[in-house]
C-alpha positions as CSV (number, residue, x, y, z in Angstrom):
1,X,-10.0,21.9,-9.0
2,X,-9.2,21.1,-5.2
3,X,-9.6,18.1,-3.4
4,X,-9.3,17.3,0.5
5,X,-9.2,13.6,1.4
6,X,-10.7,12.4,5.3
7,X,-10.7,9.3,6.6
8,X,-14.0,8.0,8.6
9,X,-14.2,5.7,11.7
10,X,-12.7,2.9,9.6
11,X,-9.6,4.1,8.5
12,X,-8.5,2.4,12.1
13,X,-9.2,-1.4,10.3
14,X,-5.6,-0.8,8.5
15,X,-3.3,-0.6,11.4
16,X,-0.8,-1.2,11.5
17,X,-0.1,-0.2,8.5
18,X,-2.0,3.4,8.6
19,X,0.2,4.0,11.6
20,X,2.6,5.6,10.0
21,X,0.5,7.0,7.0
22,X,-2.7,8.1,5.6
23,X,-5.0,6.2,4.4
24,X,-4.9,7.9,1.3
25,X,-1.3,6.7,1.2
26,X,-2.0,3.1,1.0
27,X,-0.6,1.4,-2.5
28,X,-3.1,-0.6,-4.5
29,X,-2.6,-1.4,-8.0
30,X,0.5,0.9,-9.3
31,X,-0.2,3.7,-7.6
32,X,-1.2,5.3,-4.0
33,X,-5.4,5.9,-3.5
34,X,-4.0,10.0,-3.2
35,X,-2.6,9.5,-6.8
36,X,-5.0,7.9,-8.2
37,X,-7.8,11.0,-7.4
38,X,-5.5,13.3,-8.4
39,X,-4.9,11.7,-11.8
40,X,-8.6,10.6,-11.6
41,X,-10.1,14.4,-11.1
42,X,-7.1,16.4,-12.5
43,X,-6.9,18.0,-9.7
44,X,-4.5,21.3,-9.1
45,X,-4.3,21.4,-5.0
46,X,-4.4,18.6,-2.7
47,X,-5.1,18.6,1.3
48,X,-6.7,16.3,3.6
49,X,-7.4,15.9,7.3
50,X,-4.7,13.6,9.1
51,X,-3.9,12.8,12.8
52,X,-1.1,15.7,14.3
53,X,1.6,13.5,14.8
54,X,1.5,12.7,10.8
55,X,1.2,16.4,10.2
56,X,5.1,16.3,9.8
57,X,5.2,13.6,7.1
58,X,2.0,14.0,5.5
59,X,1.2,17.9,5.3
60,X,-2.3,18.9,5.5
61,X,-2.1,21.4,2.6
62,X,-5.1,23.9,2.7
63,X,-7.7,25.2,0.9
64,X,-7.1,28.2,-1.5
65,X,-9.4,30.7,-2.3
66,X,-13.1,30.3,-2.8
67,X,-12.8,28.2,-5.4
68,X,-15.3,24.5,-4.7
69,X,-13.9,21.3,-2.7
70,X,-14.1,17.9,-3.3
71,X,-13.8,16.0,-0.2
72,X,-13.0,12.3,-0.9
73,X,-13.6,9.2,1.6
74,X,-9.9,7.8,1.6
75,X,-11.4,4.3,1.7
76,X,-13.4,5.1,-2.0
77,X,-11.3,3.8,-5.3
78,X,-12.1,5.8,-8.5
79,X,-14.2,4.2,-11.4
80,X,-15.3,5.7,-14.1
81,X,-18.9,5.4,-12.3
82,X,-17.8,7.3,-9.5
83,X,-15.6,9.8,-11.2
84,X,-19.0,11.0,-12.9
85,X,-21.2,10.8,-10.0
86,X,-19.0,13.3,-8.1
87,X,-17.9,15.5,-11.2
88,X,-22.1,15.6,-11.2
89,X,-22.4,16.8,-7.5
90,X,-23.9,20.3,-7.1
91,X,-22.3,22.6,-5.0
92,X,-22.6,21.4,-1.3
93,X,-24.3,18.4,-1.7
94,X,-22.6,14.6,-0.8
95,X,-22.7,11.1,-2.0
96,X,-23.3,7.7,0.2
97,X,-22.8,4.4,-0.3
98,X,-24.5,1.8,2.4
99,X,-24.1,4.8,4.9
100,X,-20.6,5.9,4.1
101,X,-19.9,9.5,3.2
102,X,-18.5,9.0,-0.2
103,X,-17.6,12.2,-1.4
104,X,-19.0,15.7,-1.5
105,X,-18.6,19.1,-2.6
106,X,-18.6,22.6,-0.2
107,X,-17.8,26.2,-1.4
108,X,-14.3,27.3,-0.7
109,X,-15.2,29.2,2.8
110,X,-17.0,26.2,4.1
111,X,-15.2,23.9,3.0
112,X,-12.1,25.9,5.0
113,X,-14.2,25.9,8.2
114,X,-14.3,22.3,8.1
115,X,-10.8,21.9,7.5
116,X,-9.9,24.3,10.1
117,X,-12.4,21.6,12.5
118,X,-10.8,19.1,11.1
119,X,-14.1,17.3,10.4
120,X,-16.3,17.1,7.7
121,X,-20.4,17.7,8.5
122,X,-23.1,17.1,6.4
123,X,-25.6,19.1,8.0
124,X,-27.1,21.3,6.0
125,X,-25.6,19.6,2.6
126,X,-28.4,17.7,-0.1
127,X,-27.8,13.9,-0.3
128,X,-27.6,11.5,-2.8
129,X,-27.1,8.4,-3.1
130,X,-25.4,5.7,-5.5
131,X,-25.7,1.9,-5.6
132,X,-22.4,0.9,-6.6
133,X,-18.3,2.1,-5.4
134,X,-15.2,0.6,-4.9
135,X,-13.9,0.4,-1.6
136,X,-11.1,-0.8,1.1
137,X,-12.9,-2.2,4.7
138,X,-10.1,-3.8,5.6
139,X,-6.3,-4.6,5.2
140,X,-6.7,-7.9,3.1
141,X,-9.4,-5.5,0.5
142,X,-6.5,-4.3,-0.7
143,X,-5.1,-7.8,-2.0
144,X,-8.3,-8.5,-2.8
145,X,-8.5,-5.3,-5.0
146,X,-4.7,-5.7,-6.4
147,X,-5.6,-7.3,-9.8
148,X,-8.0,-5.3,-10.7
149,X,-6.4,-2.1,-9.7
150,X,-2.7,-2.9,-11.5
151,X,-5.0,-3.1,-14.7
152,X,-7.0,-0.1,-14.2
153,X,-4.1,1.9,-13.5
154,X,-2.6,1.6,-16.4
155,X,-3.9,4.8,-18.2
156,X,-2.6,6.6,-15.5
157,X,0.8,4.8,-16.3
158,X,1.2,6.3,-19.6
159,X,3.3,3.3,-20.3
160,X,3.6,1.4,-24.1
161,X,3.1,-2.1,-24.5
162,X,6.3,-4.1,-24.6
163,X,5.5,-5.4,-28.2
164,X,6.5,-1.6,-29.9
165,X,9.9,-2.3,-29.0
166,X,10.3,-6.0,-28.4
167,X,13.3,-6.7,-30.5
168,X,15.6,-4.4,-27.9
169,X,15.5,-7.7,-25.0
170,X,16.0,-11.1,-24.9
171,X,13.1,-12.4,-22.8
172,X,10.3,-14.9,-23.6
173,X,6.8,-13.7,-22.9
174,X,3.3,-14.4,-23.7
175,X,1.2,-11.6,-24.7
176,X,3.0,-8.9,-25.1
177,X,1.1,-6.5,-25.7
178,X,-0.5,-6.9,-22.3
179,X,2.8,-6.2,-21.2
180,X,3.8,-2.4,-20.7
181,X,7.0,-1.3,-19.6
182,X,9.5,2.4,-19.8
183,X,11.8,2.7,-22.2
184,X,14.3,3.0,-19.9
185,X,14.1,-0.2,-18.3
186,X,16.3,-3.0,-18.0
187,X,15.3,-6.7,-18.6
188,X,18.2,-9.0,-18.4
189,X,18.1,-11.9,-20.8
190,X,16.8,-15.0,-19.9
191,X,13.3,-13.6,-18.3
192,X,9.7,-14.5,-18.9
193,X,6.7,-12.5,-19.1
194,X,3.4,-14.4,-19.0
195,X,0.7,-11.8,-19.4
196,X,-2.0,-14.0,-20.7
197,X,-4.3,-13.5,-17.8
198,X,-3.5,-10.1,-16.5
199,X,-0.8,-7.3,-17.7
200,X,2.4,-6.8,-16.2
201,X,3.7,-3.2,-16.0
202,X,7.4,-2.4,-15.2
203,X,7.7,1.6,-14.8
204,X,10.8,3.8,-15.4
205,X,14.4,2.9,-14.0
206,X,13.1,-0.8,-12.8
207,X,15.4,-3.4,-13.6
208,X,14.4,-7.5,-14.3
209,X,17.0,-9.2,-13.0
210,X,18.3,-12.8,-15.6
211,X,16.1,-15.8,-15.6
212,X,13.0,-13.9,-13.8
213,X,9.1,-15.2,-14.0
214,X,6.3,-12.7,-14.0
215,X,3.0,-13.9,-14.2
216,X,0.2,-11.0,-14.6
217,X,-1.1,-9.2,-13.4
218,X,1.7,-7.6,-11.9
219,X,3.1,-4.1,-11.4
220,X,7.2,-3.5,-11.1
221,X,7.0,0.5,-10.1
222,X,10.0,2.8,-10.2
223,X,13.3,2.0,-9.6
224,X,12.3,-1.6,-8.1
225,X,14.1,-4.6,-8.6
226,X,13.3,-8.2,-9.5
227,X,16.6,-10.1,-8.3
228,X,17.8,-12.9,-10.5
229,X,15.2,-16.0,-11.0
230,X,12.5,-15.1,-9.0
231,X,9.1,-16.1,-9.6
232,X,6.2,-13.3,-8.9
233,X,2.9,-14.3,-9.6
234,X,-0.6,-12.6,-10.6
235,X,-1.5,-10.2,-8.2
236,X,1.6,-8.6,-6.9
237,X,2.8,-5.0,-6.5
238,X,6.4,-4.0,-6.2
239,X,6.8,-0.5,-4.9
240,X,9.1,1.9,-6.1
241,X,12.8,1.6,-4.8
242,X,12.0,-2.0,-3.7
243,X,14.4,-5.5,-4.0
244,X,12.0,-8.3,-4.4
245,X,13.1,-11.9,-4.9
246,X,12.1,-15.7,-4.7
247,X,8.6,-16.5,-4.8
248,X,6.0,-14.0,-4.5
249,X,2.3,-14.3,-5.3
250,X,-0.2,-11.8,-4.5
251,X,1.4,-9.3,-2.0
252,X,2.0,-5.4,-2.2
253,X,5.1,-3.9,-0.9
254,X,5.1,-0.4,-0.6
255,X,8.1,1.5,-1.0
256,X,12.1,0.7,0.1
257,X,11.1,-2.6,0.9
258,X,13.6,-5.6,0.8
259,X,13.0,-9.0,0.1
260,X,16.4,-9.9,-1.7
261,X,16.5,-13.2,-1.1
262,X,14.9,-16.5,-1.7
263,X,11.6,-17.8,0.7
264,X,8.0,-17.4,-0.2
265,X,5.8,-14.2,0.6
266,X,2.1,-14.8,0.0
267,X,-1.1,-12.8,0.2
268,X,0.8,-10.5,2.4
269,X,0.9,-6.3,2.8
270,X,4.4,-4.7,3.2
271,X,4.9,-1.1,4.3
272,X,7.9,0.9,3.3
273,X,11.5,0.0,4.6
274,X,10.9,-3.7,5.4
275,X,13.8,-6.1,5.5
276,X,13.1,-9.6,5.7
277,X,16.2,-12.2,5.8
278,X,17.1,-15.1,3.8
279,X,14.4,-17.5,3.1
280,X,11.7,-15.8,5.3
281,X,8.2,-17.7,4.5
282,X,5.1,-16.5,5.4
283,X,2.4,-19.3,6.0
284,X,-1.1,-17.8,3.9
285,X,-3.4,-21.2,4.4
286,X,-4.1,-23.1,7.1
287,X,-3.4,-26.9,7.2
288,X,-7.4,-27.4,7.6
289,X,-8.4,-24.8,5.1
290,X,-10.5,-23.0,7.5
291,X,-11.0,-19.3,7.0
292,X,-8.1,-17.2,8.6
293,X,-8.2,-15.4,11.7
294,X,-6.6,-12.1,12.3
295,X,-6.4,-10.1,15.9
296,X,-8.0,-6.4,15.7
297,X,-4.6,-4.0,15.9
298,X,-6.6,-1.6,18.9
299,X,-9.2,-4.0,20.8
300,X,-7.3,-7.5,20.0
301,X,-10.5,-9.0,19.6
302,X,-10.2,-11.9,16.6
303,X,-11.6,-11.2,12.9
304,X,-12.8,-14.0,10.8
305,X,-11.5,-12.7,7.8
306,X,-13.8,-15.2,5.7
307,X,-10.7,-15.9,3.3
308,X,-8.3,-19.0,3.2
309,X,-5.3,-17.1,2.0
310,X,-3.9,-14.5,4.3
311,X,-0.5,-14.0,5.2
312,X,1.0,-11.3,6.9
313,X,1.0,-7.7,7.8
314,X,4.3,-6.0,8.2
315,X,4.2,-1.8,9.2
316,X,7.3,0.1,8.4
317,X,11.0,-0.6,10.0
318,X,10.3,-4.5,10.8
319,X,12.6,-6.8,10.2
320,X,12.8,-10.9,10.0
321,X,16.3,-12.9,10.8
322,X,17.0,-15.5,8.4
323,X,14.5,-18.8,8.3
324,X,11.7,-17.0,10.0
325,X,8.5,-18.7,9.9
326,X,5.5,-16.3,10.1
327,X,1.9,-17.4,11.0
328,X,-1.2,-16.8,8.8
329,X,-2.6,-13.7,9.8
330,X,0.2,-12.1,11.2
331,X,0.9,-8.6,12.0
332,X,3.9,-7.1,12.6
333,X,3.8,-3.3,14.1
334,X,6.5,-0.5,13.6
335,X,9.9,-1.4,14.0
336,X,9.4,-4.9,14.9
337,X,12.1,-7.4,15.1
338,X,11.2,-11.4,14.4
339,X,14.0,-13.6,15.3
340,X,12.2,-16.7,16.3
341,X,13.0,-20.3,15.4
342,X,9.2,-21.2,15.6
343,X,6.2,-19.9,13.8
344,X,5.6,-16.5,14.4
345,X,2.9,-14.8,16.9
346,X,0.0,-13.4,15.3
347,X,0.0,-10.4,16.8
348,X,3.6,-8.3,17.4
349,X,3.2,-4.9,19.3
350,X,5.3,-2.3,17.6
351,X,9.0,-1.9,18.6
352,X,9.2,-5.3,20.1
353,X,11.9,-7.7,20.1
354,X,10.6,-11.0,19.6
355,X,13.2,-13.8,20.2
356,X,10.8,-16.2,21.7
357,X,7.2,-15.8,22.5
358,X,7.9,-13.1,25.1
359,X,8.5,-9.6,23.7
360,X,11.3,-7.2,25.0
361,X,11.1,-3.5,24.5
362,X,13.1,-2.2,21.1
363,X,15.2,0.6,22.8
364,X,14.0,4.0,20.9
365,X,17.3,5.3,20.6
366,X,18.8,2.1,18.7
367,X,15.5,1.7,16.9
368,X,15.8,5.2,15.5
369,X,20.0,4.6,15.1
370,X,18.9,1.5,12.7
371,X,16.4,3.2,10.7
372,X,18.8,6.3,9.9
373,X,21.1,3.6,8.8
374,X,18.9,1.9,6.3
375,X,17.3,5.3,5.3
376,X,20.9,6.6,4.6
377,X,21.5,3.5,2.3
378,X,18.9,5.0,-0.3
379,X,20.5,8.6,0.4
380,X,17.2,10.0,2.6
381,X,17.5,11.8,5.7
382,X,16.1,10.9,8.5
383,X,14.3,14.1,9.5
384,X,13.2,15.8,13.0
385,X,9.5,15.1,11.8
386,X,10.0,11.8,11.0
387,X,11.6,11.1,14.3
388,X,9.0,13.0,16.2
389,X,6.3,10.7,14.2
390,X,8.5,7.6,15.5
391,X,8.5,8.8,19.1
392,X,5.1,9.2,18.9
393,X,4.1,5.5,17.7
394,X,6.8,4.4,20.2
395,X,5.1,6.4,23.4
396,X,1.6,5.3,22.5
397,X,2.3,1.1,21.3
């Protein structure tokens, strides 16, 4: 089985943090929307359609052979529903949902015509039509989504719950066996699981830090860390390679993110190589308790978002100084730097400097000489393709 993942004309509500990635690469639950299919359809080759300047980062694979393609909507979670509705499809044929192109499935040589167009066509192609499927509209979706997805993920997880081998840690915990974690973890004494009204999952090589609080549902992926006495609550993913710490409640950090320190971080989206300082807070409801207002990444036009917690939005490469204060409905592009004594704009271009409420230009060359630093910290190389994809965001901010 192949699959090829496109995105449609909404995969631009997700900036910024689909600037540097596909939409398919988005974490929700434990793992990315692209693993999830693949675990979801078993699926042998992978490709997908992606903008040329992520060509570098994300490869667009191809399509072998003559063998059939499933093309999957980026924005579409699997269910068990949907899983069966597209295993059902006959061969070119596609799926809607309230007008979206779900999935479908094209013989090999079409199906390599279309990649070759980058573009996916229905003409031509049968129709049907289903009443139900999970899906991601826009950046706070995936917060939205979070609880539910950390607990269908774990299948895919292949994890044990904690109660099989409970007598190896000193912890408290409620539940356990709602509460699933590697064998080769490491829980320091003094922690406390609390799985009573969603699971808590802590995958292979994570470490839980003395005298944390986890309150499920909650995901700790691979090599992350919980530092010492922080208090995560329901709804919360920690990426692999991430330091998390303080108080957290219902955020998702991607990957190589760091939020060491003490400060709260609510309701709030992280991409990968975040930093933010010492007792960084991000504001997620209003004083009024009005709805929250964001600014539309490409036209700047305000969203109602229709929800009373939403916090911020930070794309890959930002960083906050210490005691930053950041606004509800905030986002932060690439390589931004918040150094303000005041709350936060809600809107910061990428690779801006923002020291007051006028921005100054982030000089390329020291943006790039910073993010080979922190890269080099967790041994990766910054490569020519990532750099090109950096130039790229950088020339068209």
């Amino acid at each position: 089985m192949q699959i090829c993942f496109f995105s449609d004309d909404k995969a631009a509500n997700f900036y910024p943090l689909t600037l540097t990635r596909p939409v398919d690469d988005l974490r929700i639950g434990i793992f990315t929307i692209k693993q999830k299919w693949e675990y979801a359809l078993q699926a042998e080759n992978i490709s997908r359609i992606v903008p040329k300047y992520l060509e570098g980062i994300f490869p667009k694979g191809d399509i072998s052979g003559n063998k059939d393609c499933y093309w999957i909507n980026s924005r579409y979670l699997p269910s068990q529903s949907l899983i069966k509705q597209i295993q059902n499809l006959e061969e070119d044929s596609f799926l809607t949902f309230d007008s979206d192109i779900v999935a479908a499935k094209i013989g090999g040589k079409q199906s390599r015509e279309f990649f070759q167009q980058d573009e996916i066509k229905t003409e031509g192609l049968n129709k049907t039509t289903t009443s139900t499927a999970k899906n991601i509209q826009y950046l706070w979706d995936l917060i939205s989504l979070n609880s539910s997805e950390i607990e269908y993920d774990i299948p895919q997880s292949k994890l044990i719950p904690l109660v099989e081998y409970a007598d190896k840690y000193n912890f408290v915990a409620q539940k356990t066996h709602n509460i699933f974690v590697s064998k080769d973890v490491i829980i320091e004494p003094g922690c406390t699981f609390i799985a009573e009204k969603g699971p808590i999952v802590i995958q292979s090589g994570a470490t839980i830090e003395a005298g944390s609080i986890l309150r499920g549902p909650v995901a700790v992926c691979e090599q992350a860390t919980v530092k010492m006495a922080s208090r995560i609550y329901g709804g919360t993913t920690i990426g692999p390679v991430c330091k998390v710490g303080g108080e957290v409640s219902g955020c998702i950090f991607h990957s190589y993110t760091n939020k060491a320190h003490d400060g709260f971080t609510g309701s709030s989206l992280f991409g990968q190589w975040v930093n933010l300082g010492a007792n960084t807070i991000t504001s997620n409801l209003k004083n009024d308790y009005s709805s929250i207002k964001i600014v539309d990444w490409s036209t700047e036009i305000p969203i109602d978002t229709t929800l009373q917690f939403f916090g911020t939005v930070m794309a890959d490469h930002s960083k906050t100084a210490i005691n930053t204060m950041l606004n509800t409905g905030t986002l932060c592009g690439v390589s931004s730097n918040i150094f303000i004594d005041e709350l936060s704009p809600k809107r910061i271009p990428s690779f801006s400097w923002v020291g007051s409420k006028n921005f100054e230009l982030y000089r390329f060359e020291k943006a790039l000489e910073v993010m080979q630093a922190m890269m080099k910290r967790r041994s990766i190389k910054l490569s020519k393709e990532y750099h090109e994809m950096m130039k790229y965001i950088f020339e068209n901010r």
